[in-house]
NUKOL-223207 format. One record per residue (C-alpha): x negated, y negated, z negated; residue number from 1; residue in one letter. Coordinates in steps of 0.1 Angstrom, whole numbers, plus 5000, padded with zeros to 4 digits. Example, Ala and Ser with C-alpha at 12.3 -4.5 7.8 and 13.67 -1.06 7.14 Angstrom:
<nodes>
      x      y      z   num   residu
   4877   5045   4922     1        A
   4863   5011   4929     2        S
</nodes>
This chain:
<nodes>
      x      y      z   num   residu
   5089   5466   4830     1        X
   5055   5454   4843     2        X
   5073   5438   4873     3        X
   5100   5421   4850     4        X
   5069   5412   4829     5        X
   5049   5394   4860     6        X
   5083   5380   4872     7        X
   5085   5360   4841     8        X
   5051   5348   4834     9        X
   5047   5334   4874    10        X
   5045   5299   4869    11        X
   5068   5275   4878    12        X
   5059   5250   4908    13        X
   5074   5217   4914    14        X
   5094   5212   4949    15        X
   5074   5186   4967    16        X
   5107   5176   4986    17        X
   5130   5162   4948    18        X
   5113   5132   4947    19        X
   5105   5121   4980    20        X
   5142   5134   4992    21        X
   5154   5106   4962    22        X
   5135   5077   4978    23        X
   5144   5082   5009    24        X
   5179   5079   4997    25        X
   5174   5050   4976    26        X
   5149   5029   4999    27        X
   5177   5036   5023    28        X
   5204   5034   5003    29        X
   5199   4998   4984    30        X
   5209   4969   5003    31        X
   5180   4949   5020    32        X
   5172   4917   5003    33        X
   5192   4889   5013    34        X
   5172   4875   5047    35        X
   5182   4834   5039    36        X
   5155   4834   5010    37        X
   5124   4840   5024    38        X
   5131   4859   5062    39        X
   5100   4889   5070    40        X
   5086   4889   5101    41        X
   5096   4926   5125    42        X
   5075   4921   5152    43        X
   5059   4952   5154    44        X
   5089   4975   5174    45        X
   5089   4948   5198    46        X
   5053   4949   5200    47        X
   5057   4989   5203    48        X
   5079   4981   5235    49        X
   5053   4961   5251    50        X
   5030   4988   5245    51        X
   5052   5010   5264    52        X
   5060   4983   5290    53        X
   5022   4979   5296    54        X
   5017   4943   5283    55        X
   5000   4926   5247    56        X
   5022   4900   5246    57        X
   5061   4898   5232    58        X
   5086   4869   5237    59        X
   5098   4854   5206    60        X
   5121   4821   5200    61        X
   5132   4805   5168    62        X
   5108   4813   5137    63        X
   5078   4824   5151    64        X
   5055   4825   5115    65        X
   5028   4847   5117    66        X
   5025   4849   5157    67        X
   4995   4836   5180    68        X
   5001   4813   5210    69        X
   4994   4825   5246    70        X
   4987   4806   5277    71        X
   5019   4818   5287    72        X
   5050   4796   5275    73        X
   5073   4821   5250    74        X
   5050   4847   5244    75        X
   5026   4853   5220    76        X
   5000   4878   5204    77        X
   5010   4900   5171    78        X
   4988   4890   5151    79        X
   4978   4921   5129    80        X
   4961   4956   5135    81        X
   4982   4978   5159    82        X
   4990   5011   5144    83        X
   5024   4999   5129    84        X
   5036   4994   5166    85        X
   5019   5025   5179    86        X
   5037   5045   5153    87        X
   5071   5027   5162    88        X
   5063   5033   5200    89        X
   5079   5065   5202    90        X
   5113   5061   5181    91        X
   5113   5023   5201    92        X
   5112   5045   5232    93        X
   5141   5067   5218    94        X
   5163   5043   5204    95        X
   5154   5007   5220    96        X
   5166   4981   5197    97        X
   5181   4999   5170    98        X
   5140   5006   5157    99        X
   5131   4977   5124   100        X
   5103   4970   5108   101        X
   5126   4979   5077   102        X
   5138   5010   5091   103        X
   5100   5024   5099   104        X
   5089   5011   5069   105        X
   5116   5028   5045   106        X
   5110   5058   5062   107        X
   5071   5058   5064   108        X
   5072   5053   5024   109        X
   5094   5083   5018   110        X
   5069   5102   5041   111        X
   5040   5085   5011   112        X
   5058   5098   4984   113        X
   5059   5135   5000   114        X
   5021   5133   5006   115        X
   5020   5119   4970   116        X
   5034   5147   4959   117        X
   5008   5170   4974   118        X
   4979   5150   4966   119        X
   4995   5155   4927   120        X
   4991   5193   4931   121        X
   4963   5195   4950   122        X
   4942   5172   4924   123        X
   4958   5191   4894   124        X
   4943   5224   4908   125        X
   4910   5209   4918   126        X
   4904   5191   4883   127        X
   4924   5215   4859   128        X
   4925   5245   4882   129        X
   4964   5249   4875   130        X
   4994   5226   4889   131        X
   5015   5200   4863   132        X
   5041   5213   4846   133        X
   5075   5205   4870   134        X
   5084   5177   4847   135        X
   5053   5161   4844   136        X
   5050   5164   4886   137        X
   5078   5146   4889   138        X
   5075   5120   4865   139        X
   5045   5112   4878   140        X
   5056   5112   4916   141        X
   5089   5094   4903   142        X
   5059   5069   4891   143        X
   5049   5063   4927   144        X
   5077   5061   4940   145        X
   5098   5036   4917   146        X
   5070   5025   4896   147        X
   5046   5009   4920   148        X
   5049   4987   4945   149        X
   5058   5014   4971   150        X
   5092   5004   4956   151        X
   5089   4968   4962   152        X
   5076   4972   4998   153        X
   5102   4995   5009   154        X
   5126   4970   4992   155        X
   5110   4938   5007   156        X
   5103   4959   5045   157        X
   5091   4936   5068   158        X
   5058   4934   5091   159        X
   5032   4933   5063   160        X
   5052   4959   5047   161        X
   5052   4982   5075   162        X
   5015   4982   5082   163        X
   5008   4991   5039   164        X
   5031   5018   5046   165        X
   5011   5031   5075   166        X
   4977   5025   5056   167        X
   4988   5045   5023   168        X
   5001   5072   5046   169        X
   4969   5077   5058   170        X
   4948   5073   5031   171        X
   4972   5102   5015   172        X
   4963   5123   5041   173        X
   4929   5117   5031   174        X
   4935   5123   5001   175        X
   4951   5155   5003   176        X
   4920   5167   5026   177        X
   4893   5160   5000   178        X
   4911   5176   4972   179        X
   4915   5207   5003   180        X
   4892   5217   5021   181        X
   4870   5187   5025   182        X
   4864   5184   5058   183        X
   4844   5154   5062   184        X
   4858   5145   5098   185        X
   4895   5150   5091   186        X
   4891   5127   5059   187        X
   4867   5098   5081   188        X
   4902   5106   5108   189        X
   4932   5095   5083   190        X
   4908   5063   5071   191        X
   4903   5055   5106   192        X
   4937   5052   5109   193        X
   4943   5034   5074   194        X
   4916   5010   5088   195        X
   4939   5005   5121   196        X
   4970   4994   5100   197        X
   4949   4974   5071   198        X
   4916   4970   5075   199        X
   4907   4964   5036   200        X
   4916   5002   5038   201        X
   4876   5008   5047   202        X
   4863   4993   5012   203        X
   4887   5018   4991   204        X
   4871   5047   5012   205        X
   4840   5039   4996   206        X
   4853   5068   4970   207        X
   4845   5096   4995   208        X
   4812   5093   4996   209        X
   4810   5081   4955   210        X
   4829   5111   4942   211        X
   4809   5137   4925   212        X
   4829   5162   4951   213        X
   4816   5141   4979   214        X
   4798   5162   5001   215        X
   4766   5140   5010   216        X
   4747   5161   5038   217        X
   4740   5141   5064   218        X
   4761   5156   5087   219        X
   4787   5153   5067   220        X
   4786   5116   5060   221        X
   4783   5115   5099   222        X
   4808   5130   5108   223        X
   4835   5111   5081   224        X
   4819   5081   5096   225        X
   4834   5087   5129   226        X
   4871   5078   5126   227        X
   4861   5042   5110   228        X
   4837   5040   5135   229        X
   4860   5047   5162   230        X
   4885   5028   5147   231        X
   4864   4998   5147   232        X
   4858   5005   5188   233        X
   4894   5003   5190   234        X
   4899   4974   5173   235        X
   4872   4954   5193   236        X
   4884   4967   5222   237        X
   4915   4953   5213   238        X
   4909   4919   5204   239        X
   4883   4919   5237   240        X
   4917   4925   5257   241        X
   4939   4899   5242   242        X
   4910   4869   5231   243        X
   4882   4876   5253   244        X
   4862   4883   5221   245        X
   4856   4915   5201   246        X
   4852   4902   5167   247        X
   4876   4879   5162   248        X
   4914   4886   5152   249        X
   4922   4848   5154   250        X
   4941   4847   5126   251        X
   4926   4810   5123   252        X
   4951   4803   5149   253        X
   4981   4823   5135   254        X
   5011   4799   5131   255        X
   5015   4799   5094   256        X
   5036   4778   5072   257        X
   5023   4744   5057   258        X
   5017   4751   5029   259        X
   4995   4782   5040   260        X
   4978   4758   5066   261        X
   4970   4733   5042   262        X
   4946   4762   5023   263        X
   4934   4779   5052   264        X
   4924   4744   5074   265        X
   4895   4734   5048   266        X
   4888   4764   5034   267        X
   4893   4791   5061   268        X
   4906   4827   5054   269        X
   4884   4839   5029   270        X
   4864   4813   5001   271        X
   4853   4818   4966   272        X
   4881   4788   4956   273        X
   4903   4813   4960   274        X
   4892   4834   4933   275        X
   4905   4818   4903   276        X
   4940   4819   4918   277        X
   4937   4856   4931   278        X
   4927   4868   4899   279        X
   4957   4850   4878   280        X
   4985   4865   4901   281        X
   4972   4901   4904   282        X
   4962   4911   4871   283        X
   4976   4880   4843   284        X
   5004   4861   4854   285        X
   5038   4868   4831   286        X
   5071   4870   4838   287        X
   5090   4837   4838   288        X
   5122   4823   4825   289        X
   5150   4817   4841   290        X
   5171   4794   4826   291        X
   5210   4798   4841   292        X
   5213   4834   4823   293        X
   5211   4870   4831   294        X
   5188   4880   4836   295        X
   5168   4856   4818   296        X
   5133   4869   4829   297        X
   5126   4864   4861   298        X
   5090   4870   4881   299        X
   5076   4838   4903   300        X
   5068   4855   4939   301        X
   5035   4843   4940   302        X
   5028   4875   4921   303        X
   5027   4895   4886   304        X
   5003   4912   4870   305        X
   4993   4949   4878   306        X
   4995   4960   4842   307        X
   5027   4943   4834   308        X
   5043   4953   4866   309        X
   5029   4992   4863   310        X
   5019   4996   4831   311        X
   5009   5032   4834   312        X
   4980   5025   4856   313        X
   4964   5020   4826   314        X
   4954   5055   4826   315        X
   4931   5052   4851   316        X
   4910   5033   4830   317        X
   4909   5058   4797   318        X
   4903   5084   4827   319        X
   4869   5067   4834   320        X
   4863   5064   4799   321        X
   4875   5093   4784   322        X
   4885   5123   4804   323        X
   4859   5155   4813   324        X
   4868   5145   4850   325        X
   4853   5110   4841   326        X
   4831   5103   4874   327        X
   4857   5110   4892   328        X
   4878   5084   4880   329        X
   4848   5058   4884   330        X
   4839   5063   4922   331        X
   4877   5058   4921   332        X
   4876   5030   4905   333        X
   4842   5016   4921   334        X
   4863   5019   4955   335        X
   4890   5000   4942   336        X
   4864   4975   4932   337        X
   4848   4970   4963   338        X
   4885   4968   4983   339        X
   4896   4937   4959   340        X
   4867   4915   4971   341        X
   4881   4903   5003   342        X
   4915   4905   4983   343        X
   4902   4885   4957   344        X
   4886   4860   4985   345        X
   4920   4860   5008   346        X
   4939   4827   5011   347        X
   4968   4841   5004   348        X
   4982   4863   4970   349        X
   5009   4883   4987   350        X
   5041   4859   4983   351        X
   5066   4869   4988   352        X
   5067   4893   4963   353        X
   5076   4912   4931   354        X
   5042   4925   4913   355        X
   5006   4928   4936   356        X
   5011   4939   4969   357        X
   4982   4937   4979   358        X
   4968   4962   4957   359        X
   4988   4994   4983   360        X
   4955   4992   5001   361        X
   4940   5004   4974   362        X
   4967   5026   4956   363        X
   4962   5057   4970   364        X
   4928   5062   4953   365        X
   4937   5044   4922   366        X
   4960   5073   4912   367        X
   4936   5097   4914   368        X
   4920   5072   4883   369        X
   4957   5080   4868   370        X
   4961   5114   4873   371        X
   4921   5124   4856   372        X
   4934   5098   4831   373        X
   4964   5115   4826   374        X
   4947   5150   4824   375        X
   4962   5188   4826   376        X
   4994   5177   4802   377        X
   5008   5144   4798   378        X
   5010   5129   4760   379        X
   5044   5111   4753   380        X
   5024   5079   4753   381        X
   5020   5086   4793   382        X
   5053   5100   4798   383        X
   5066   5066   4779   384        X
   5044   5044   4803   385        X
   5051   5057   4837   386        X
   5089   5056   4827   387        X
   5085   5017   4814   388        X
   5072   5014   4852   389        X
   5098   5024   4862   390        X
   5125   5005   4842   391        X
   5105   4978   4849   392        X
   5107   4982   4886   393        X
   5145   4985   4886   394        X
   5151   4949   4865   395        X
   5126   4934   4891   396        X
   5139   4951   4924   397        X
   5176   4958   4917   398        X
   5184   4932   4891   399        X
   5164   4904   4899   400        X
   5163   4915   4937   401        X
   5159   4879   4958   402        X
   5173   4852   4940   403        X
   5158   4865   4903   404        X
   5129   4840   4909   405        X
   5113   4813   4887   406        X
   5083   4798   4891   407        X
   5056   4799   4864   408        X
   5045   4765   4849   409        X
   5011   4769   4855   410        X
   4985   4753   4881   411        X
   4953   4769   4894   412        X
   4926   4755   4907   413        X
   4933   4761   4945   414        X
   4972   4761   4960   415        X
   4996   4761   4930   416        X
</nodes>
C-alpha cells in the first residue's frame, strides 16, 4: 500500500520532446513563403563549402543583396559573422547542395524550442524549487515556439534568419547552465558562440553577471569572460583575413538596396536619427488595413509592436515588479536594455518581417522575465495571453503569410 501510495503522489513531469517534436513538424511542414515577394538571401551553406574548400570568398550571379565585392570578378565576402556557415559545414559536406539556409534554420529552431523546454524546468526548480505543472510547461513552450518570433523566423528562413537561430541556441545553452550548475566558463562558452552568429548577443549577457545568482568571484567573472573574449579573437582574426583590418566588418560596403543605401550613405550604420523610427516599429506600430477583404488586418513588414505581436511578454514586466523572484527578472530586463541600444541605433528595423525580429537576440533572457513573472502556477489571465500569442501568430504567419501586407499611413522622422 505504501508503494501504491508513493506511485501515485510522484509528480508528473512534462516530456521535453511534445513541443519541440510539433515545431519541427510544422516549421517543416508549412510551405515556405512565396520567394517573388521579397527573396532571403542563403549564402551561408555556400559559404560553409568554401570553408571546406579552403577559401573566404563564394561566387554569386544575379541578386547579390547583402554581399561585399572582392578584387576578384564574381566573388564576394559574406558579409555577417561566421558560425551560421560553420554549423552548416558539416551537413554541406554530407549532402552538397541539398543544405538551405531554410533547411538549417528550421531545424536549428526546433533544436531552440527543446533547449526552451529545459531552460522551463530548470528555472521552475531553481526559482520555485518544483517543475510546472505539464500543462502549464507546455503552454508556455507552445508560447515560444508559436508565439514569438521563433515562429516567424523559421517561417521567413533565410540568412538573417539562420544566424538568430544559431544565437538563441546558444544563449539557451547558456541558459540552461546558469540555472544548472553554473559554471562560469561553459556559460561565457555558449555566449561566445551567440556572439559569433549575432554579435548584439554580448549586451543581453550582461544578465550573468547582474543576476542575484551570478556568481561574482573574480575567477569566475574571468573565466565566463573567456568565450566572448575568444570570440572576439576570432572575429578579428577573421575580418584581418578577408579586409586586411581587424575591426572592421565593412558592412559600409555591403551591397544593399536603395532604399537602405540612401539611410546608411549620410548617416552610417548606427545614428541617434534612427531612434524615433526604431522605437515606433518595435514596440507601437498597429496592425493595418487591408482593404480588398479577408483578412482585413494586415501587418506593414517594417515591423509590429512586441506587445501586440506577443502579448504575453507582458509578464516579464509584473515579474520585475511584482514577483518574490523580482531581481531576477530586472538583471533580465537590464540585459535586454543594454542589447536594444545598438538595435535601437541600427539603420535598419528588421523588414522584412511579421512582428520584431530583432528582438531573438535578446529573447532568450527575456523569458526568464516571463517565466518569474509568470510564477510557480499560471493564473487564467497568463494561460489567456500566451494563447492570444499564439492565435495571433497563426493569422500573421499562416493567414496573412506574404502577400497579407499593408503599409501603415504613418511617417517617421528618418526612412518612412
Amino acid at each position: 500500500m505504501n508503494d501504491s501510495r508513493e506511485i501515485e503522489a510522484t509528480p508528473r513531469h512534462a516530456n521535453p520532446y511534445v513541443v519541440a517534436a510539433l515545431a519541427l513538424f510544422v516549421y517543416f511542414g508549412l510551405p515556405e513563403y512565396r520567394q517573388v515577394s521579397v527573396p532571403t538571401p542563403q549564402w551561408f551553406p555556400q559559404l560553409a563549402q568554401a570553408f571546406l574548400d579552403g577559401r573566404l570568398t563564394i561566387k554569386a550571379e544575379g541578386n547579390i543583396d547583402e554581399l561585399i565585392r572582392t578584387e576578384e570578378a564574381g566573388r564576394y565576402f559574406v558579409a555577417y559573422p561566421p558560425l551560421p556557415a560553420i554549423v552548416a559545414a558539416p551537413f554541406v559536406a554530407l549532402l552538397g547542395d541539398l543544405i538551405t539556409s531554410s533547411g538549417m534554420c528550421r531545424l536549428l529552431m526546433a533544436v531552440a524550442v527543446l533547449l526552451f523546454s529545459v531552460v522551463v524546468r530548470r528555472a521552475a526548480m531553481h526559482m520555485h524549487g518544483r517543475t510546472l505543472s505539464p500543462r502549464d510547461h507546455y503552454l508556455l513552450v507552445a508560447f515560444f515556439a508559436f508565439g514569438t518570433a521563433v515562429w516567424e523566423s523559421a517561417a521567413r528562413a533565410g540568412d538573417w534568419h539562420f544566424a538568430h537561430a544559431c544565437a538563441v541556441c546558444a544563449m539557451l545553452l547558456a541558459l540552461i547552465e546558469f540555472f544548472g550548475r553554473r559554471r562560469a566558463f561553459i556559460i561565457g562558452a555558449a555566449v561566445g558562440l551567440a556572439l559569433l552568429a549575432r554579435p548584439t548577443s554580448l549586451f543581453v549577457s550582461l544578465f550573468f553577471l547582474l543576476s542575484p545568482d551570478a556568481r561574482r568571484s573574480f575567477k569566475s567573472v574571468a573565466l565566463l569572460a573567456v568565450g566572448p573574449v575568444v570570440a572576439i579573437g576570432l572575429l578579428c582574426v577573421y575580418n584581418a583575413a578577408r579586409f586586411g583590418t581587424p575591426f572592421d566588418f565593412h558592412y559600409a560596403s555591403m551591397i544593399v538596396s536603395p532604399g537602405q543605401d540612401e539611410l546608411m550613405r549620410p548617416y552610417g550604420q548606427f545614428n541617434l536619427a534612427f531612434l524615433p523610427r526604431n522605437v515606433f516599429w518595435f514596440f507601437l506600430a498597429p496592425p493595418s488595413i487591408r482593404a480588398d477583404g479577408f483578412p482585413w488586418l494586415a501587418y506593414d513588414p517594417r515591423g509590429m509592436s512586441l506587445l501586440l505581436t506577443s502579448p504575453a511578454i507582458v509578464y516579464a514586466f509584473i515579474g520585475a515588479l511584482r514577483s518574490e523572484r523580482k531581481k531576477l527578472a530586472r538583471a533580465a530586463l537590464i540585459g535586454c536594455a543594454v542589447c536594444l541600444i545598438p538595435l535601437l541605433l541600427y539603420f535598419n528595423t528588421g523588414f522584412w518581417q511579421f512582428g520584431h525580429r530583432f528582438g531573438l537576440d535578446y529573447l532568450p533572457v527575456l523569458m526568464v522575465a516571463v517565466i518569474v513573472g509568470m510564477g510557480p502556477s499560471l493564473s487564467k489571465l497568463a494561460r489567456g495571453l500566451l494563447i492570444a500569442s499564439i492565435v495571433i501568430h497563426v493569422w500573421g504567419i499562416v493567414i496573412c503569410g506574404m502577400d497579407g501586407i499593408a503599409a501603415l499611413p504613418v511617417w517617421m522622422v528618418v526612412g518612412g
